[in-house]
ROSE-316896 format. One record per residue: residue in three letters; x, y, z of N, C-alpha, C in turn. Coordinates in steps of 0.2 Angstrom, whole numbers, plus 5000, padded with zeros to 4 digits. Layout:
N
PT  rest    nx    ny    nz   cax   cay   caz    cx    cy    cz
PT   ALA     X     Y     Z     X     Y     Z     X     Y     Z
...
This chain:
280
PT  rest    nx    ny    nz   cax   cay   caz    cx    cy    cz
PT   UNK  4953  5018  5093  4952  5016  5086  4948  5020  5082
PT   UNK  4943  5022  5085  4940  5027  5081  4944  5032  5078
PT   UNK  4949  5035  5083  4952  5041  5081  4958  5041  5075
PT   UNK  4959  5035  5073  4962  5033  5071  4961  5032  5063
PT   UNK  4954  5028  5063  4950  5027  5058  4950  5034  5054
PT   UNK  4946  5039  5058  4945  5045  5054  4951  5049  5052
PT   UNK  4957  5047  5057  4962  5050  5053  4964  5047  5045
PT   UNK  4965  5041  5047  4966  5037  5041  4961  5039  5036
PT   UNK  4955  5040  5036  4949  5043  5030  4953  5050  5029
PT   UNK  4955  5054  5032  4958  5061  5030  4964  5060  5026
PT   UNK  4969  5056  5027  4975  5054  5024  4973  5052  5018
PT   UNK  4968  5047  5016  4967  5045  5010  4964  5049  5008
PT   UNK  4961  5054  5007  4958  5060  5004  4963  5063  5001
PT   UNK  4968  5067  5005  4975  5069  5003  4978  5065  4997
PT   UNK  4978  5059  4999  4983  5055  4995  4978  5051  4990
PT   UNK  4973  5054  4990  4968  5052  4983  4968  5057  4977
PT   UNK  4969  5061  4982  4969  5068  4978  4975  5070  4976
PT   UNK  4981  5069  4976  4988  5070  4975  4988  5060  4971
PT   UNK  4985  5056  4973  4987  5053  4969  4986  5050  4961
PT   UNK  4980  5052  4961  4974  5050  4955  4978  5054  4949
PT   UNK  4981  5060  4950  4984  5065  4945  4991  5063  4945
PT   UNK  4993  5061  4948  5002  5061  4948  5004  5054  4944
PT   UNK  4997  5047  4947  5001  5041  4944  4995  5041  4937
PT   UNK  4991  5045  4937  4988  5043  4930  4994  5038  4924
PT   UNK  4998  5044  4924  5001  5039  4918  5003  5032  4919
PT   UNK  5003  5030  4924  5003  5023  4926  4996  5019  4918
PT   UNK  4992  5021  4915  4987  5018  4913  4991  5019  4908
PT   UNK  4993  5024  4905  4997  5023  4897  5005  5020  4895
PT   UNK  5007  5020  4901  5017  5019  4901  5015  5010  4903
PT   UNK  5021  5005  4899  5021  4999  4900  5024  4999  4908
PT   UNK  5022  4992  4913  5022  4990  4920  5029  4993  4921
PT   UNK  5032  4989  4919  5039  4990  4921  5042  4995  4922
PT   UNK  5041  5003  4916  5044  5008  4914  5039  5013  4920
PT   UNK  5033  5010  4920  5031  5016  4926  5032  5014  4935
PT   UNK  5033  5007  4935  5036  5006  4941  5042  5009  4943
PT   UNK  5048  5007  4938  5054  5010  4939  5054  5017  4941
PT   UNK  5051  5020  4935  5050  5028  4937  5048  5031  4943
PT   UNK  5043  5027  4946  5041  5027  4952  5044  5027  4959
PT   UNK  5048  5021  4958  5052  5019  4963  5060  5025  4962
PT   UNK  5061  5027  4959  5068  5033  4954  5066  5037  4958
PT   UNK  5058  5043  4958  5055  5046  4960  5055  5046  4968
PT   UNK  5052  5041  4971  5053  5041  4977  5060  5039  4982
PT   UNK  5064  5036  4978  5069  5035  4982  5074  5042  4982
PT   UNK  5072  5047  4976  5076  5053  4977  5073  5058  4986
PT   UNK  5065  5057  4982  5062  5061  4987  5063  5057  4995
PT   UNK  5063  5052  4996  5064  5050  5004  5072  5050  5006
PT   UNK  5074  5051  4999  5082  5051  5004  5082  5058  5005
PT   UNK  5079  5066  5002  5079  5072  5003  5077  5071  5010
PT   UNK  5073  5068  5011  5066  5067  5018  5071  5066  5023
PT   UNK  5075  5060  5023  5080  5057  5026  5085  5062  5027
PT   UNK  5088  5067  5023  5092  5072  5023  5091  5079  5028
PT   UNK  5083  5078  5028  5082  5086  5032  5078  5082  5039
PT   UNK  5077  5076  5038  5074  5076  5048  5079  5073  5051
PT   UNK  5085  5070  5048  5092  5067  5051  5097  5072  5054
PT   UNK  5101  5069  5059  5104  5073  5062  5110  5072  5056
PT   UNK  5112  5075  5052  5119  5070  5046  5124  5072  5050
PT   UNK  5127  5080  5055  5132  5081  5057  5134  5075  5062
PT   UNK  5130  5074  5065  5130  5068  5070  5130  5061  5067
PT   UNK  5127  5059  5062  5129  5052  5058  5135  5051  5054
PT   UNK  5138  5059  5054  5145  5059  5049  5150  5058  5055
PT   UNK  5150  5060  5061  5153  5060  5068  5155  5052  5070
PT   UNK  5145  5048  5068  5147  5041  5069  5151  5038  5065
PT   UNK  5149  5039  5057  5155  5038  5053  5163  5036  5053
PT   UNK  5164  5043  5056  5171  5045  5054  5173  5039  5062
PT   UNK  5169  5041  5065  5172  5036  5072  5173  5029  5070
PT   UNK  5168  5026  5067  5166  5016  5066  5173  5018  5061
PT   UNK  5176  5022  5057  5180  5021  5050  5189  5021  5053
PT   UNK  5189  5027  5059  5193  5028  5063  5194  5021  5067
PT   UNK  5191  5018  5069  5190  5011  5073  5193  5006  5070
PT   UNK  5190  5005  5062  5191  4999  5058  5198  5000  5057
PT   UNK  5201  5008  5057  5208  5008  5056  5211  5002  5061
PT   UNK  5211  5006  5067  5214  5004  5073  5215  4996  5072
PT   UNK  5210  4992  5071  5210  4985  5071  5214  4985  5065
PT   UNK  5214  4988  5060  5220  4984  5055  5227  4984  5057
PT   UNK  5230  4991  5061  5233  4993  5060  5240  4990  5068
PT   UNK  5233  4989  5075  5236  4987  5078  5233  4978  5081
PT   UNK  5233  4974  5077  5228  4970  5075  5233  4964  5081
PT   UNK  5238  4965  5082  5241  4960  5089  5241  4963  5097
PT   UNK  5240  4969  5095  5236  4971  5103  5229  4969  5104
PT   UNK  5229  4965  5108  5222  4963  5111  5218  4967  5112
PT   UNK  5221  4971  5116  5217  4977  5123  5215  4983  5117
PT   UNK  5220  4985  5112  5217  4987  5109  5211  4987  5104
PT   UNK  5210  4979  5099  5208  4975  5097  5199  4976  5099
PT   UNK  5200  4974  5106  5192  4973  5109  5190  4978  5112
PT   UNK  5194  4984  5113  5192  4993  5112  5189  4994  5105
PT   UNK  5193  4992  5099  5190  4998  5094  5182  4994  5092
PT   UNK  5182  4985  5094  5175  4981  5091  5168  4984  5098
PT   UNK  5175  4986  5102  5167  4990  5107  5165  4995  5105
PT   UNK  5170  4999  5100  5169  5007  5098  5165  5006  5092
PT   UNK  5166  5001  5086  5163  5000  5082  5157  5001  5083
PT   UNK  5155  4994  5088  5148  4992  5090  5144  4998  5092
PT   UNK  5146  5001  5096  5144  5006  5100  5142  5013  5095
PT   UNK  5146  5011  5089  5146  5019  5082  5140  5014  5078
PT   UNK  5139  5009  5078  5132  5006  5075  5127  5007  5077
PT   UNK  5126  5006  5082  5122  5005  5086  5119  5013  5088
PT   UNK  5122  5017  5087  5123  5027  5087  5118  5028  5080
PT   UNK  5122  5024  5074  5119  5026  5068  5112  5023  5067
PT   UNK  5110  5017  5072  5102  5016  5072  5099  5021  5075
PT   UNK  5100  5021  5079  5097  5026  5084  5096  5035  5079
PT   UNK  5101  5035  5077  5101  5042  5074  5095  5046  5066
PT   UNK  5094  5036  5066  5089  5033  5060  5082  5034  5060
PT   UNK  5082  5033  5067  5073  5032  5069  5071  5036  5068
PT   UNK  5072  5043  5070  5067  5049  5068  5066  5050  5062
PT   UNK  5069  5050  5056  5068  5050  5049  5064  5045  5046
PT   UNK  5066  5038  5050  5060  5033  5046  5053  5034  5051
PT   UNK  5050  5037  5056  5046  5039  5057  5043  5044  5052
PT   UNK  5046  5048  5051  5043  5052  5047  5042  5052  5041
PT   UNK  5046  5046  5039  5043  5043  5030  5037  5038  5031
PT   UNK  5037  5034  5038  5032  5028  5039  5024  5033  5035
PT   UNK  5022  5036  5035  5016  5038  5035  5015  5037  5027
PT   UNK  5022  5044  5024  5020  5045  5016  5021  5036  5014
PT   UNK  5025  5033  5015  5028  5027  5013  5022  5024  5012
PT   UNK  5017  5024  5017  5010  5018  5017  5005  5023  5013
PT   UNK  5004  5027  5013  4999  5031  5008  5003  5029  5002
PT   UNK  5008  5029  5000  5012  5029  4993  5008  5021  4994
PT   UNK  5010  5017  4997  5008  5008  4994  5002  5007  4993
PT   UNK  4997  5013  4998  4991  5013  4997  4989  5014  4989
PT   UNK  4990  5018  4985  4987  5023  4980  4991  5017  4974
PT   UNK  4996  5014  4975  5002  5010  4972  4999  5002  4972
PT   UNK  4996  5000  4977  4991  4996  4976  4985  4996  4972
PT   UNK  4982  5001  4970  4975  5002  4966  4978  5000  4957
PT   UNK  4985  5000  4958  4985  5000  4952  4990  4992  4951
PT   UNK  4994  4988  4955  4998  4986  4954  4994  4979  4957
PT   UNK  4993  4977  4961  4992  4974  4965  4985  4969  4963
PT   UNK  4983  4971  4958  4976  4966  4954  4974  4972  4948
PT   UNK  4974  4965  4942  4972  4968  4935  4963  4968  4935
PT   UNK  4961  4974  4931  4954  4974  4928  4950  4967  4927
PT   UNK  4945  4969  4928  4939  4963  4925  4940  4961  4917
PT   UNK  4942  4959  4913  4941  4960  4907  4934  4958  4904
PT   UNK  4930  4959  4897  4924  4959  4898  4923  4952  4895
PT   UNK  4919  4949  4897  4917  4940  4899  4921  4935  4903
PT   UNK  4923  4939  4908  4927  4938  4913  4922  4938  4922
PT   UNK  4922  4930  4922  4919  4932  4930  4922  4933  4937
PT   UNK  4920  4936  4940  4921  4938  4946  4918  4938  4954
PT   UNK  4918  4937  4959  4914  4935  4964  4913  4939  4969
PT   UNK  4909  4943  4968  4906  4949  4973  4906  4947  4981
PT   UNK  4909  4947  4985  4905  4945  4993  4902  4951  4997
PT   UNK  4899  4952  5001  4894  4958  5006  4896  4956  5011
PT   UNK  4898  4958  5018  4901  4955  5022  4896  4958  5027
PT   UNK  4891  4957  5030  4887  4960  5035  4889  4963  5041
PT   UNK  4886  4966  5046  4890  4966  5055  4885  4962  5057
PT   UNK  4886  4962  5065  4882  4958  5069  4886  4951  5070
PT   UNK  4881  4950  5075  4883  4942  5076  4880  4935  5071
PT   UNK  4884  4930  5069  4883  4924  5067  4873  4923  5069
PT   UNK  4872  4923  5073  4864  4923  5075  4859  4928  5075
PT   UNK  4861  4934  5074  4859  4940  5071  4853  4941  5066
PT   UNK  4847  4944  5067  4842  4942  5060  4846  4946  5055
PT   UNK  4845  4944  5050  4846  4944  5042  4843  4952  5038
PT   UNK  4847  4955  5038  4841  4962  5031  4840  4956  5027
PT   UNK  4838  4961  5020  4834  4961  5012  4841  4962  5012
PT   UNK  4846  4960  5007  4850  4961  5002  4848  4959  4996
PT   UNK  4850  4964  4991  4848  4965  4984  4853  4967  4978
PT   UNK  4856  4966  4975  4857  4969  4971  4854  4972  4964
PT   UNK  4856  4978  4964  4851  4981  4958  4853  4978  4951
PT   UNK  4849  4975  4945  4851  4976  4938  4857  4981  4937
PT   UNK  4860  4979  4931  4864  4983  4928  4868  4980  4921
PT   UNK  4868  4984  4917  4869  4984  4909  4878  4983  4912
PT   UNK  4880  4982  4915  4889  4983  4918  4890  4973  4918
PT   UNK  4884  4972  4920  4888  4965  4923  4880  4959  4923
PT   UNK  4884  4953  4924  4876  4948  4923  4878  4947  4926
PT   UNK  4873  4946  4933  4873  4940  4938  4873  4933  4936
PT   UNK  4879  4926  4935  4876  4921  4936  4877  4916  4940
PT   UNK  4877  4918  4945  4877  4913  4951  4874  4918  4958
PT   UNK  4869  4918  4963  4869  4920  4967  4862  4923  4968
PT   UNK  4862  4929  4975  4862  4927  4980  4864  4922  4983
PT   UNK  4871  4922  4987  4871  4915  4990  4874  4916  4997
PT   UNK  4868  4914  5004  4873  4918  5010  4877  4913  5014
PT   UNK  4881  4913  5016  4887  4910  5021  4884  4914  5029
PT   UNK  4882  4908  5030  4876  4911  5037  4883  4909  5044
PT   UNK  4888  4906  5043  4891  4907  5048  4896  4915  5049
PT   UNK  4896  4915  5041  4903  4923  5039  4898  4927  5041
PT   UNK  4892  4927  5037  4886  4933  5038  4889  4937  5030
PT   UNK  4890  4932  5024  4891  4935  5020  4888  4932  5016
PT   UNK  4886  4937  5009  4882  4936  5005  4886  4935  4999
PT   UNK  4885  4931  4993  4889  4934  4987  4888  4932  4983
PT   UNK  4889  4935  4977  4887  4935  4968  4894  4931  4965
PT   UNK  4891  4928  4961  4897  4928  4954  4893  4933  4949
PT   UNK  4899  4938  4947  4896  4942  4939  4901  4939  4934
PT   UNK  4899  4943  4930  4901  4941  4923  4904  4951  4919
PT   UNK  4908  4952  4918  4908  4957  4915  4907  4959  4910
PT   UNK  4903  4965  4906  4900  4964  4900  4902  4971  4897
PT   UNK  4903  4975  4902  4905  4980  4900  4912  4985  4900
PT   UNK  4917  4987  4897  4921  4991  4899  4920  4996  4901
PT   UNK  4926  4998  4906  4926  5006  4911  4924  5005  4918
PT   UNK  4923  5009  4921  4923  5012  4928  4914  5010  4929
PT   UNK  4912  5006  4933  4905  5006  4936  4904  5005  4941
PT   UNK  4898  5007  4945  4894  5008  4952  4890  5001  4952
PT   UNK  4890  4996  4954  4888  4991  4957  4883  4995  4962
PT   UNK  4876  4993  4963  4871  4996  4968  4868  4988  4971
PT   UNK  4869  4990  4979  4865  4985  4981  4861  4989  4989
PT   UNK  4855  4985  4987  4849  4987  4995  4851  4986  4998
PT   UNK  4850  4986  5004  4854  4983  5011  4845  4987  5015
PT   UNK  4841  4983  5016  4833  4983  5020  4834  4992  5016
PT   UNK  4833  4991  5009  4831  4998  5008  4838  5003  5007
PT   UNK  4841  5003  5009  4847  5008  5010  4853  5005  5004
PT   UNK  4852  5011  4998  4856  5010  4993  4864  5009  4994
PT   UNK  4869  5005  4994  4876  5004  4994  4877  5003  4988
PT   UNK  4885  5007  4987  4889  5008  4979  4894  5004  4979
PT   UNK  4897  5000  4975  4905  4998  4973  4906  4999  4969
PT   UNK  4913  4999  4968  4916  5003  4962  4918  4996  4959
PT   UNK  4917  4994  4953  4920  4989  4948  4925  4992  4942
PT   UNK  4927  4988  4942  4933  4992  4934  4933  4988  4931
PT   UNK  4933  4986  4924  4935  4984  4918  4937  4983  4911
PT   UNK  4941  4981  4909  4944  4983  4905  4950  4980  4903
PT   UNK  4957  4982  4899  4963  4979  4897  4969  4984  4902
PT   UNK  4975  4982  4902  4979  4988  4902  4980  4988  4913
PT   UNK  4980  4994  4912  4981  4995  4918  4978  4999  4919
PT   UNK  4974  4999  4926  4968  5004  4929  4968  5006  4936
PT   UNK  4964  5009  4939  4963  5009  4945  4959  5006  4950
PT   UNK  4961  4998  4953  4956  4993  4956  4955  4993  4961
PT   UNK  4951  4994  4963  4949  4995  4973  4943  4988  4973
PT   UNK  4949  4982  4975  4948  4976  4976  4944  4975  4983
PT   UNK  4940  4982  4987  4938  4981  4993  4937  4986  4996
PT   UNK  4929  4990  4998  4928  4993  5000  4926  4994  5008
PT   UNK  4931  4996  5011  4932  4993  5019  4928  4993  5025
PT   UNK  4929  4991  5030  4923  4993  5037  4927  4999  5039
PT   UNK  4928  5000  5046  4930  5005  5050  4935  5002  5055
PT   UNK  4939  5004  5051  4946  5000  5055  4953  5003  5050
PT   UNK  4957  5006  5054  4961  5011  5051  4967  5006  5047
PT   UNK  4967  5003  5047  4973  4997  5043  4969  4994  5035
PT   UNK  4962  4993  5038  4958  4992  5033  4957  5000  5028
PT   UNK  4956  5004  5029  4957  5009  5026  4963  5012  5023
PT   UNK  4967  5011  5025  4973  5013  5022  4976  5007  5017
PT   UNK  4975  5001  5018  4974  4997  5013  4971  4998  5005
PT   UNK  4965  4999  5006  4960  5001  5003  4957  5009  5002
PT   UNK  4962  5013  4998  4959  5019  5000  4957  5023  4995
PT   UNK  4954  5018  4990  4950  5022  4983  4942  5023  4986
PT   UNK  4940  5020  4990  4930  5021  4990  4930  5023  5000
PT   UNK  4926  5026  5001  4925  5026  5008  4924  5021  5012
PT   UNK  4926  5021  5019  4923  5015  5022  4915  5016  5026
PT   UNK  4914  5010  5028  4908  5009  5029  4908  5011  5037
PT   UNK  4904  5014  5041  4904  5018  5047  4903  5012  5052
PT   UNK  4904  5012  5058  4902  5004  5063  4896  5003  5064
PT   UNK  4891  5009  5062  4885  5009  5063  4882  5006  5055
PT   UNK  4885  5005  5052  4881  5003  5046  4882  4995  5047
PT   UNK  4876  4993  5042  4873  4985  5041  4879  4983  5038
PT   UNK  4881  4984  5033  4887  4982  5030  4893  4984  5032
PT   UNK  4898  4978  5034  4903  4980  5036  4911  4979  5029
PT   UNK  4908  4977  5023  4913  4979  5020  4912  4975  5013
PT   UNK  4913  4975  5006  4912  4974  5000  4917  4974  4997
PT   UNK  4920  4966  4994  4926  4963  4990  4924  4960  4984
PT   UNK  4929  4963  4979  4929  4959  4975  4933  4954  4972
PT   UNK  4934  4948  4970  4941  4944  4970  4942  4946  4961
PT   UNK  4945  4953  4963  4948  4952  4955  4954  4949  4951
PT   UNK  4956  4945  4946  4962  4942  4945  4967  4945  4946
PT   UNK  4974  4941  4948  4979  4942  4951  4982  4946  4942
PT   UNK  4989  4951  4944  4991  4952  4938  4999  4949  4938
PT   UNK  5001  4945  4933  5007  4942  4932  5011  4947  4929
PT   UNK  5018  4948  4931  5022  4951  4930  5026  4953  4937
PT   UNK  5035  4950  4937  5039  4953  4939  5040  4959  4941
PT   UNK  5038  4964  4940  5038  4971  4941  5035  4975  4944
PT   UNK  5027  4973  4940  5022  4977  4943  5015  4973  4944
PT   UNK  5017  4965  4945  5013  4962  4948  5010  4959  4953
PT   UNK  5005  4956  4956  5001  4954  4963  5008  4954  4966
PT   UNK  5008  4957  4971  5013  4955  4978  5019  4957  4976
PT   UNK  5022  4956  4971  5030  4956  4968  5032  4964  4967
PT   UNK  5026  4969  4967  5027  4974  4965  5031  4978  4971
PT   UNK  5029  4976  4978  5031  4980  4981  5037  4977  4981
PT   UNK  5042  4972  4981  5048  4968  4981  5055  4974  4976
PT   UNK  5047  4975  4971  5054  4977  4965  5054  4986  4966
PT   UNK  5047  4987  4972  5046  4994  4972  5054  4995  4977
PT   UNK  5053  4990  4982  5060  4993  4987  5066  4991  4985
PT   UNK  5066  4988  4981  5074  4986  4978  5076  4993  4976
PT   UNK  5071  4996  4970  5072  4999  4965  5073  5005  4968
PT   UNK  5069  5006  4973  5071  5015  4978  5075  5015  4981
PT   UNK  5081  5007  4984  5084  5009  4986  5092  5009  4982
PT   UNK  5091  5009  4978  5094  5008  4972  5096  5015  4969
PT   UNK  5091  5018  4967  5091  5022  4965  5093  5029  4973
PT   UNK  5091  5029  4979  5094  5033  4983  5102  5032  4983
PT   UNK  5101  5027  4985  5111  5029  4983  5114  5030  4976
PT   UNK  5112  5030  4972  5114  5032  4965  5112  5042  4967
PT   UNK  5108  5041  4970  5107  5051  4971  5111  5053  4977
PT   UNK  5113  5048  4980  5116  5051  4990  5122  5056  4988
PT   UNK  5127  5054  4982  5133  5060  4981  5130  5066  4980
PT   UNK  5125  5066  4975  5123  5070  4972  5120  5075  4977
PT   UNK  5117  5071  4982  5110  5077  4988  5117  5077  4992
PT   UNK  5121  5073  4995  5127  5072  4998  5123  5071  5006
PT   UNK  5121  5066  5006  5117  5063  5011  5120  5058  5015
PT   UNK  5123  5057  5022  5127  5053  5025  5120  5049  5031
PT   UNK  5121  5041  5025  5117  5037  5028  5122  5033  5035
């Protein structure tokens, strides 16, 4: 799991850096028009992807075979014997064409989840807007009966505490409600027995980059979350959330975005397959 985890933090590095520059325009283009785009974008690029790790001479093979078969059954459709030959040939050229599929969707599976990852910071929860509250949680390690650090949070002209310190002694978490006062990009700082911890907050109108969760060390939880580093197994803290509101919109809204992200890429692949001449 370690080995995992650190991969995972190197992957997000790559795809933080490829993707902070690529979807910036996400902040200025309306939900809809840069989701599409996105989803237009990727489904040219994954059917290419599909095209060069796919065996196509051998799925054109199965093709022409399942197509060859379907004749049979029209054509000799009162022979039995032949009948339950071509639906075993069929079966069997389906069944070829899965098979012939896996290696190319292993090889999308990785960009795909860094794609959702980066696609998430921006789709999946709106900004804080300012006099907008929100509910910070600290999520600690150790056990339920574990003694307790100082936890602190520092002052800051970004946000007013009005509720909190408040600990959940069963979860081993601590949490604020803030109040948002300021627009833009801010460091939330909190002590942990002396030891300074940062989160990212965002606020503002529009569309931004929100990292709803700065993660433990757990490779799934990283890739989820892969705008801030994760927190090490050795650290006091095992991980820092914030509940930001949900964003409404069919398109490019909480949970709906990936719905319209797969529709629309596979959509737009086969509007491109003649063109790359790609046999799915």
């Amino acid at each position: 799991m370690d080995v995992l985890a650190r991969v995972a933090v190197w992957l997000n590095a790559v795809a933080n850096a490829m993707g902070r520059p690529l979807l910036a325009p996400v902040a200025v283009l309306p939900g809809w028009l840069s989701a599409t785009a996105i989803a237009a974008v990727t489904g040219f690029v994954l059917l290419g992807v599909f095209k060069v790790a796919s065996n196509q001479r051998a799925i054109q093979r199965a093709r022409d075979d399942i197509s060859a078969h379907l004749l049979a059954l029209k054509l000799f459709k009162e022979s039995i014997s032949v009948t339950l030959r071509a639906q075993g040939r069929i079966l069997m050229g389906a069944l070829r064409l899965l098979v012939l599929a896996v290696v190319p969707m292993l090889v999308m599976v990785v960009p795909v989840s860094l794609l959702w990852g980066q696609m998430a910071l921006w789709y999946q929860s709106r900004p804080l807007r300012v006099g907008e509250d929100a509910v910070m949680t600290l999520k600690l390690n150790g056990k339920p009966g574990a003694s307790w650090p100082d936890v602190r949070l520092r002052p800051t002209d970004a946000v007013e505490v009005t509720a909190g310190p408040v600990r959940v002694l069963s979860k081993r978490e601590v949490c604020w409600s803030l109040r948002a006062r300021q627009s833009g990009y801010h460091r939330l700082i909190l002590e942990v027995d002396g030891q300074s911890i940062d989160k990212e907050l965002a606020v503002g109108d529009g569309y931004m980059r929100v990292s709803t969760q700065r993660p433990g060390w757990c490779w799934s939880s990283i890739l989820l979350h892969p705008s801030e580093q994760p927190f090490r197994p050795d650290s006091l803290v095992r991980s820092i959330r914030i509940d930001y509101p949900e964003r409404d919109s069919w398109t490019s809204g909480t949970d709906r975005w990936v719905i319209y992200w797969l529709a629309a890429s596979v959509v737009a692949a086969l509007c491109f397959r003649p063109w790359l001449r790609v046999h799915l």
